[in-house]
C-alpha positions in Angstrom: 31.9 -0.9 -19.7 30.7 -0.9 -23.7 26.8 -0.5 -23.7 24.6 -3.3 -25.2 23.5 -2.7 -29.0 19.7 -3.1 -27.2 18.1 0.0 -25.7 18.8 -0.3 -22.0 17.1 1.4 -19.3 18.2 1.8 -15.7 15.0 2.1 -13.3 14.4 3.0 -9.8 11.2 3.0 -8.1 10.9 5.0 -4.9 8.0 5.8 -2.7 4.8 3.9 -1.7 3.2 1.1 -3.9 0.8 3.3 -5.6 3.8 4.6 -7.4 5.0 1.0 -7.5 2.3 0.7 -9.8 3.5 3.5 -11.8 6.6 1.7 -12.7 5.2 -1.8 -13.6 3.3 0.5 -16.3 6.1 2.5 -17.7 8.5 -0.6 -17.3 6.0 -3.0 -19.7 5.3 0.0 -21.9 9.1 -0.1 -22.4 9.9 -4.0 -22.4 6.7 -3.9 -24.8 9.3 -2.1 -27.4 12.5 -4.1 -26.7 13.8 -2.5 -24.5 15.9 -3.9 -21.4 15.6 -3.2 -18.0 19.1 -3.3 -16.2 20.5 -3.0 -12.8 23.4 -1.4 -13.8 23.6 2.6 -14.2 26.4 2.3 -15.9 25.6 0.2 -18.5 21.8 2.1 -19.4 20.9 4.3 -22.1 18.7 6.6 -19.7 17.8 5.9 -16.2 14.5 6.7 -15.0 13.9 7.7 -11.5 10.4 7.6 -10.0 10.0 9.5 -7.0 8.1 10.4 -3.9 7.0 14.0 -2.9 5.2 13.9 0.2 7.4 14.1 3.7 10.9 15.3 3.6 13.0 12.6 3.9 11.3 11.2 1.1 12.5 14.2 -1.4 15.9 13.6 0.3 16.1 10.0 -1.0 14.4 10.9 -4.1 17.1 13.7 -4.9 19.9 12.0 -3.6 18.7 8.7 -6.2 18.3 11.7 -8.7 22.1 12.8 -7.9 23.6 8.4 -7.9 21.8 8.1 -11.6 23.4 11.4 -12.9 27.2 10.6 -11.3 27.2 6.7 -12.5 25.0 7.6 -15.9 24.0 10.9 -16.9 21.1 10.6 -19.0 18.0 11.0 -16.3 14.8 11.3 -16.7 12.5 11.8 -13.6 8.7 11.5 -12.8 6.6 10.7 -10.1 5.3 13.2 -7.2 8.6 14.8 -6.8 7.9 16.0 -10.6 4.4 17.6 -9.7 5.6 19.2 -6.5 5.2 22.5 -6.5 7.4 25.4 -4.1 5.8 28.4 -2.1 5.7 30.2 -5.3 3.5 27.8 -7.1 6.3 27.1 -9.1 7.7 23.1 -9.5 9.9 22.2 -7.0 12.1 20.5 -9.6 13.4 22.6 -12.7 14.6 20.5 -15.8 17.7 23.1 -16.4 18.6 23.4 -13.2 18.8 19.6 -12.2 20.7 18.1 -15.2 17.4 16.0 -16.4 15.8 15.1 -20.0 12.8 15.3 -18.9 10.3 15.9 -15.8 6.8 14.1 -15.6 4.2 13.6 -12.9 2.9 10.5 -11.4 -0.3 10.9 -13.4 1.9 11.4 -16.6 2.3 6.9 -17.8 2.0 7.5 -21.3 3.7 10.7 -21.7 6.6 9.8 -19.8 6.8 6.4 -22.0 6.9 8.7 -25.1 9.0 10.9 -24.1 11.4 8.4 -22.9 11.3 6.6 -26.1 12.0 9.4 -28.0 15.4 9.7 -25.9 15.9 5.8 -26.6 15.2 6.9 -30.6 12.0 4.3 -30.1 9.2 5.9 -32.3 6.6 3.5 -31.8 4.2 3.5 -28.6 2.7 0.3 -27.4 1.5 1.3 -23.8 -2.0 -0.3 -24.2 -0.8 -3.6 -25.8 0.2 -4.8 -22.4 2.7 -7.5 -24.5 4.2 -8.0 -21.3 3.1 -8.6 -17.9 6.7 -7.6 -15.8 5.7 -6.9 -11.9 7.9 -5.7 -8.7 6.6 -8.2 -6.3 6.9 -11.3 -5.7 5.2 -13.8 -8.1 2.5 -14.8 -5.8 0.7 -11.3 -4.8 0.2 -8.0 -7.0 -1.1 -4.5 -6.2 -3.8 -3.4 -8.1 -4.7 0.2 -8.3 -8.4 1.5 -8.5 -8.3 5.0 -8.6 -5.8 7.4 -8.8 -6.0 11.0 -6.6 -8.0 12.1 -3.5 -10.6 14.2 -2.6 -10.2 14.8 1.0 -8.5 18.0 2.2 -6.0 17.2 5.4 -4.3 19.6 6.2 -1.1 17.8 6.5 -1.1 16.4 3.4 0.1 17.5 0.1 -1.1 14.2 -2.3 -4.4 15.7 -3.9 -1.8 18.6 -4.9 0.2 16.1 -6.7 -1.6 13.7 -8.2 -4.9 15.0 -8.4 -8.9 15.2 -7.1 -9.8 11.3 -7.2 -10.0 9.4 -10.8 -11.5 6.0 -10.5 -11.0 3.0 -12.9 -14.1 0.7 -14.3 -15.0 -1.6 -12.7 -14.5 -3.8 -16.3 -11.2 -2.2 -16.1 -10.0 -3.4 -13.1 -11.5 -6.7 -13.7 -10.1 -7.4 -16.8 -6.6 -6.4 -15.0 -7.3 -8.6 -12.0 -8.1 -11.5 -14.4 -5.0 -11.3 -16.6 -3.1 -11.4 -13.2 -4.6 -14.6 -11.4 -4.2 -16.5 -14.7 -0.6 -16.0 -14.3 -0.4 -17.8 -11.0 -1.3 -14.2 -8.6 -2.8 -16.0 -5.3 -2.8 -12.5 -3.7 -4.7 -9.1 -5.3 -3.8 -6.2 -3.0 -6.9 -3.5 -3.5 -4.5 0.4 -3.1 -5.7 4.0 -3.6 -5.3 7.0 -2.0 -8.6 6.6 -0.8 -10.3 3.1 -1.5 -13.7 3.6 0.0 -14.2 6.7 -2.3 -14.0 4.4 -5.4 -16.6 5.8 -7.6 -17.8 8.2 -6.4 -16.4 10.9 -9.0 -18.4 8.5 -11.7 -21.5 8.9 -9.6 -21.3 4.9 -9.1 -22.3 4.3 -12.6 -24.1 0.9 -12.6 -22.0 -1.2 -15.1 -23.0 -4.5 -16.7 -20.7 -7.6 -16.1 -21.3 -10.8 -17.9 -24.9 -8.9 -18.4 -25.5 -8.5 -14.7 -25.5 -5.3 -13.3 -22.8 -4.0 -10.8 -22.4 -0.7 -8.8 -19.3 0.9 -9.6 -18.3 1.3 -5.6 -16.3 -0.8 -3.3 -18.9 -3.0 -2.4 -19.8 -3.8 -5.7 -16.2 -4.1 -6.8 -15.4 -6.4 -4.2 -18.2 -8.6 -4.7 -16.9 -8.9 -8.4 -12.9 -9.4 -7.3 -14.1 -12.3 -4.7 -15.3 -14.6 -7.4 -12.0 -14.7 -8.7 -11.3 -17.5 -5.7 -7.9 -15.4 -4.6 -7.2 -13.4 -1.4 -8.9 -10.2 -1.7 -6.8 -7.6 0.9 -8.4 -3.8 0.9 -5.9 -0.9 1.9 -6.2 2.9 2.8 -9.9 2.6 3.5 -11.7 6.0 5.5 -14.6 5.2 8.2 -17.2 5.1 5.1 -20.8 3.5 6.3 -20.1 1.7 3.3 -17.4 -0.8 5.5 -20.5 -1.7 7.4 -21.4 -3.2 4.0 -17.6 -5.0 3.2 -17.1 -6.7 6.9 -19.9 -9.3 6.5 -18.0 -10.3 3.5 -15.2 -11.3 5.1 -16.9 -13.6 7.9 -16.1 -17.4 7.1 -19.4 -19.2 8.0 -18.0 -22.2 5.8 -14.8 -23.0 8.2 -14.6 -26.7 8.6 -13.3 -28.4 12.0 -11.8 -24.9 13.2 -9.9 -24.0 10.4 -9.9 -20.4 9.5 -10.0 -20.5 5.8 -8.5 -17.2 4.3 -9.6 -18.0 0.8 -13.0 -16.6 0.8 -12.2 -14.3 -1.7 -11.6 -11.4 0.8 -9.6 -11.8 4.0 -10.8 -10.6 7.3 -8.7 -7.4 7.2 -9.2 -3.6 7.2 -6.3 -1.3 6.9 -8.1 1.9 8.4 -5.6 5.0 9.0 -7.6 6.9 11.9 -4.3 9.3 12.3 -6.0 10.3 15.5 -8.6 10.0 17.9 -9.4 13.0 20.0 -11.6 15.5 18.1 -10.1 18.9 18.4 -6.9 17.1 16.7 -9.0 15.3 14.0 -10.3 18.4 13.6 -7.4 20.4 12.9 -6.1 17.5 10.7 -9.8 18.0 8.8 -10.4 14.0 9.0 -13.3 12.6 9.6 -14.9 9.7 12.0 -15.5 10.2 15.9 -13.6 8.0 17.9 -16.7 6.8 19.9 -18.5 5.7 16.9 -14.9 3.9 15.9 -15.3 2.0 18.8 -19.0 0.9 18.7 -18.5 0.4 15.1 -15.5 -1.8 15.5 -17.4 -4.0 18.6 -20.1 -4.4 15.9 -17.6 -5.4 12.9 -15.7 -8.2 15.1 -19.1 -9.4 16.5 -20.0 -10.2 13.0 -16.1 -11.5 11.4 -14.9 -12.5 14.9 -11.1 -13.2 13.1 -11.3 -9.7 11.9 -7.4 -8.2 11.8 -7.5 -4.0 12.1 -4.5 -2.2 10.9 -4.7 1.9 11.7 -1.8 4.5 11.8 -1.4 7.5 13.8 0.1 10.7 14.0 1.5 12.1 17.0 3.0 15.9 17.7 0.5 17.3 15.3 0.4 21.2 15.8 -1.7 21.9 19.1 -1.3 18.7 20.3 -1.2 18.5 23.8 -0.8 15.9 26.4 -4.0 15.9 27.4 -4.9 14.9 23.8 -2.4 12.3 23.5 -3.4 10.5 26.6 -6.7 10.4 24.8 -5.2 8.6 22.3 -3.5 6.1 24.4 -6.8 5.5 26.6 -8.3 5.1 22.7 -5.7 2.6 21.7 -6.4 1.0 25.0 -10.1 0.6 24.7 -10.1 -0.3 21.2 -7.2 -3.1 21.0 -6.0 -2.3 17.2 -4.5 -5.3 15.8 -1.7 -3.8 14.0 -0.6 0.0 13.9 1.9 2.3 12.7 3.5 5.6 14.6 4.3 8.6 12.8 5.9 12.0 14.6 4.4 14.5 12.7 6.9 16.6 10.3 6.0 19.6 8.0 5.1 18.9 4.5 6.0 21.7 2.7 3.1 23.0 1.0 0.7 21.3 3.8 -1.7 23.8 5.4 -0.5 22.0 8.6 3.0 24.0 8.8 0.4 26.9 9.7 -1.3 25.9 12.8 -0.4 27.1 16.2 1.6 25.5 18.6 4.1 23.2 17.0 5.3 20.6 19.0 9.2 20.1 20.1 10.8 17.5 18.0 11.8 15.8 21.1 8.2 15.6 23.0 7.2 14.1 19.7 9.5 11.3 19.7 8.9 10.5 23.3 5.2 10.1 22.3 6.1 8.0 19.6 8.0 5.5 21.6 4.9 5.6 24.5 2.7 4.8 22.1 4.6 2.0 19.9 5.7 0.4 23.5 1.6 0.5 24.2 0.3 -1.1 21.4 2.9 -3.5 21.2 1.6 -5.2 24.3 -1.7 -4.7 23.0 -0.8 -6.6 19.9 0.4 -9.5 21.4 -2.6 -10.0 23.3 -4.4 -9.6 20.5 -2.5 -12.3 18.3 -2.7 -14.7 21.4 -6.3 -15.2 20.3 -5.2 -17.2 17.3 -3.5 -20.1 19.4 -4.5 -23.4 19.1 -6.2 -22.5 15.6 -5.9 -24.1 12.2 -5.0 -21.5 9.6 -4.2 -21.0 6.1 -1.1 -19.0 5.3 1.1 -17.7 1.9 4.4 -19.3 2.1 6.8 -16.3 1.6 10.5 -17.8 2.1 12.8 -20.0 4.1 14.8 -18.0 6.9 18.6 -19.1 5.6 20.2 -19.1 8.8 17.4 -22.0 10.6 15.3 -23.3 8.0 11.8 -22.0 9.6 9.3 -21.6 6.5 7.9 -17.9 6.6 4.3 -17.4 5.6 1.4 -14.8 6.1 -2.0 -15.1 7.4 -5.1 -13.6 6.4 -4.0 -10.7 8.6 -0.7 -9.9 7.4 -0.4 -7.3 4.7 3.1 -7.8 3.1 6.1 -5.1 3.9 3.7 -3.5 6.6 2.5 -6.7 8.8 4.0 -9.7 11.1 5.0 -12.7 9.6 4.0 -16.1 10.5 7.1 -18.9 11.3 6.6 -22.0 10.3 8.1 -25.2 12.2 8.3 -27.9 10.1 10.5 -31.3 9.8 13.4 -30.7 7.3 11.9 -32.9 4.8 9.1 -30.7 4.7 10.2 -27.7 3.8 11.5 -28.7 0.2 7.9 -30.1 -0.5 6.5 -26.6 -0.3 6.9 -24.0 -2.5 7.0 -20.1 -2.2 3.1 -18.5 -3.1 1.4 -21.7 -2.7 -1.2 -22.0 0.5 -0.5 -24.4 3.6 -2.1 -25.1 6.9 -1.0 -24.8 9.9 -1.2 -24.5 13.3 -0.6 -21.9 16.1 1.2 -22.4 19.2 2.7 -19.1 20.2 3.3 -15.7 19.4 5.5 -12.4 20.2 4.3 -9.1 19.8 4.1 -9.1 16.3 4.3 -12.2 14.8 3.0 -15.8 15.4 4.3 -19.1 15.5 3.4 -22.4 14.1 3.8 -26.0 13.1 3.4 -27.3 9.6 0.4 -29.5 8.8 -0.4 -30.2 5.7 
């Protein structure tokens, strides 16, 4: 097919939504200047291929995207955390030569990468902080919006700080000014990411900042304070046990609910995505995280005594090195006693590079899938219990879609992160469902629930 006069670019964005974030900033730096983003390989000028580093089967997909774009184009240029990686040597894990690519770039690397990719395109000019255009990856309705960028914590099975750096936080201002631009262009969601939220500041020793000439605390608290005025669903991710959540839960607590509604438009929603990875301490040790699982517990009693619709969303590892079964039944009995909300499984992998592939005592791949599938089939019966406590009640969900095949309305509640969460169903009388429209807020009701997801009848 004959390319377009128009520089045309070819994009794919692979990996978790802090890289999605990436891409919304290289892909506006390029619209900025002209230039067209296609689906088509075949008819782009370059593709650009943003990748993910971290677990195996990630570098799998991002080499085998690498491999699509040069068969059907040619002209690649890659980036992300596949492009800081690094092998045994200390040498990158990807070499330009080698590979067939124009150019390599990190996932820290927004500005470079648009230059260089320009130059290929024969675009001169750089206009990555004139933000002309506002182009996103999600739906309309929500938005992710990056704080900080990097980590300092040291876990031994993870390779992220090696990649994209000891933690960087943004201004408050800065992420403000961001947040603003997106609710005035119809955003009813903001979506709070990091590598490690709760950290956010700390490498700008919390700088007191002055907003509208009052002062504010560049931390989390302080930045959520500011993001809640904004009248939109505020939903924090990838938060460690800080003593500073003790400080974000009463935040979230509605004491203005009306005749039982549960109003999820406080400005933050009564959710905390907390990845514990593990519980008993000889594993959390060897994983260097932090927290004591009998502090978790007395600190989560204490959080859902004061935000009683509090939703908790944790993932965990299991078949880390030296794991035995003796510590994973401490898990379970954890799991048991504590009643997550929502949770995630992972069988622990080597990471190449991770000080993890070191430790003693790897566990078979098979014994770590069978603990996978004990602990999923656990806390799914622990999650249904635990959504059964929202029937009868009045909520306020995000209409997502219509299913196509039986015209149920699909929403989320205050505890459902997108991509990651349950859905809510929505039945409703046909003539309803054209009257509502996808991002836009409705009420309804619960009657039931599976071990995921709830389901409800349209009110209003």
């Amino acid at each position: 097919m004959k390319k377009k006069l128009a520089k045309s670019v070819g994009f794919v964005s692979l990996g978790c939504s802090k890289a999605l974030v990436d891409s919304e900033k290289l892909i506006n730096s390029l619209t900025s200047d002209g230039v067209n983003i296609v689906d088509s390989f075949e008819e782009a000028d370059v593709v650009v291929v943003n990748t993910c580093g971290f677990i195996d089967s990630a570098v799998s997909e991002s080499l085998s995207a690498i491999e699509e774009a040069k068969k059907k184009n040619g002209k690649v240029l890659i980036t992300g955390c596949l492009g800081a990686k690094r092998d045994i040597n200390g040498s990158l894990f990807l070499n330009k030569e080698k590979i067939g690519a124009l150019e390599i770039t990190g996932p820290n690397e927004i500005e470079e990468t648009s230059v260089l990719l320009k130059r290929h395109l024969g675009i001169e000019k750089n206009t990555l902080q004139a933000k002309k255009t506002e182009i996103r990856l999600t739906p309309h309705h929500y938005a992710f919006i990056k704080i900080s960028e990097g980590c300092d914590q040291k876990c031994t099975f993870c390779i992220i700080p090696s990649m994209r750096g000891r933690l960087v936080s943004r201004s408050v201002t800065d992420v403000l000014n961001e947040a603003k631009r997106l609710v005035k262009v119809g955003v009813r969601e903001l979506i709070v990411i990091s590598q490690d939220s709760g950290a956010y500041g700390r490498d700008r020793r919390y700088k007191t900042e002055f907003i509208n000439g009052t002062p504010v605390k560049s931390n989390i608290v302080g930045l959520i304070q500011e993001l809640k005025k904004l009248k939109v669903w505020i939903r924090v991710h990838y938060l460690y046990p800080y003593p500073s959540v003790d400080n974000i839960v009463p935040m979230m607590a509605d004491r203005n609910s009306v005749n039982e509604v549960i109003s999820s438009r406080n400005g933050i929603v009564p959710y905390i995505d907390m990845p514990f990875q593990h519980a008993h301490p000889e594993i959390l040790k060897r994983m260097r995280r932090p927290g004591k699982s009998e502090k978790i517990i007395d600190r989560i009693k204490t959080w859902r005594e004061i935000c009683e619709n509090l939703t908790i969303r944790s993932t965990f590892i299991v078949g880390f090195p030296g794991e035995t079964e003796e510590h994973f039944c401490y898990l379970l009995d954890f799991l048991k006693e504590v009643k997550l909300d929502r949770v995630g499984c992972f069988s622990y992998s080597d990471v190449f590079g991770a000080e993890a592939n070191q430790l003693s005592n790897p566990v078979p791949d098979e014994i770590k899938e069978e603990r996978k599938r004990i602990l999923l089939s656990e806390q799914a019966n622990i999650s249904e219990n635990r959504l059964e406590r929202w029937n009868g009640k009045l909520v306020e969900v995000i209409i997502e879609g219509v299913d196509q095949d039986t015209g149920i309305l699909l929403g989320r509640g205050p505890g459902d992160s997108p991509d990651v969460d349950g859905i809510v169903e929505i039945n409703s009388k046909g003539e309803s469902v054209h009257k509502v429209e996808i991002g836009n807020f409705s009420l309804v009701r619960i009657v039931g629930n599976n071990e995921h997801d709830l389901i409800s009848e349209f009110v209003s």
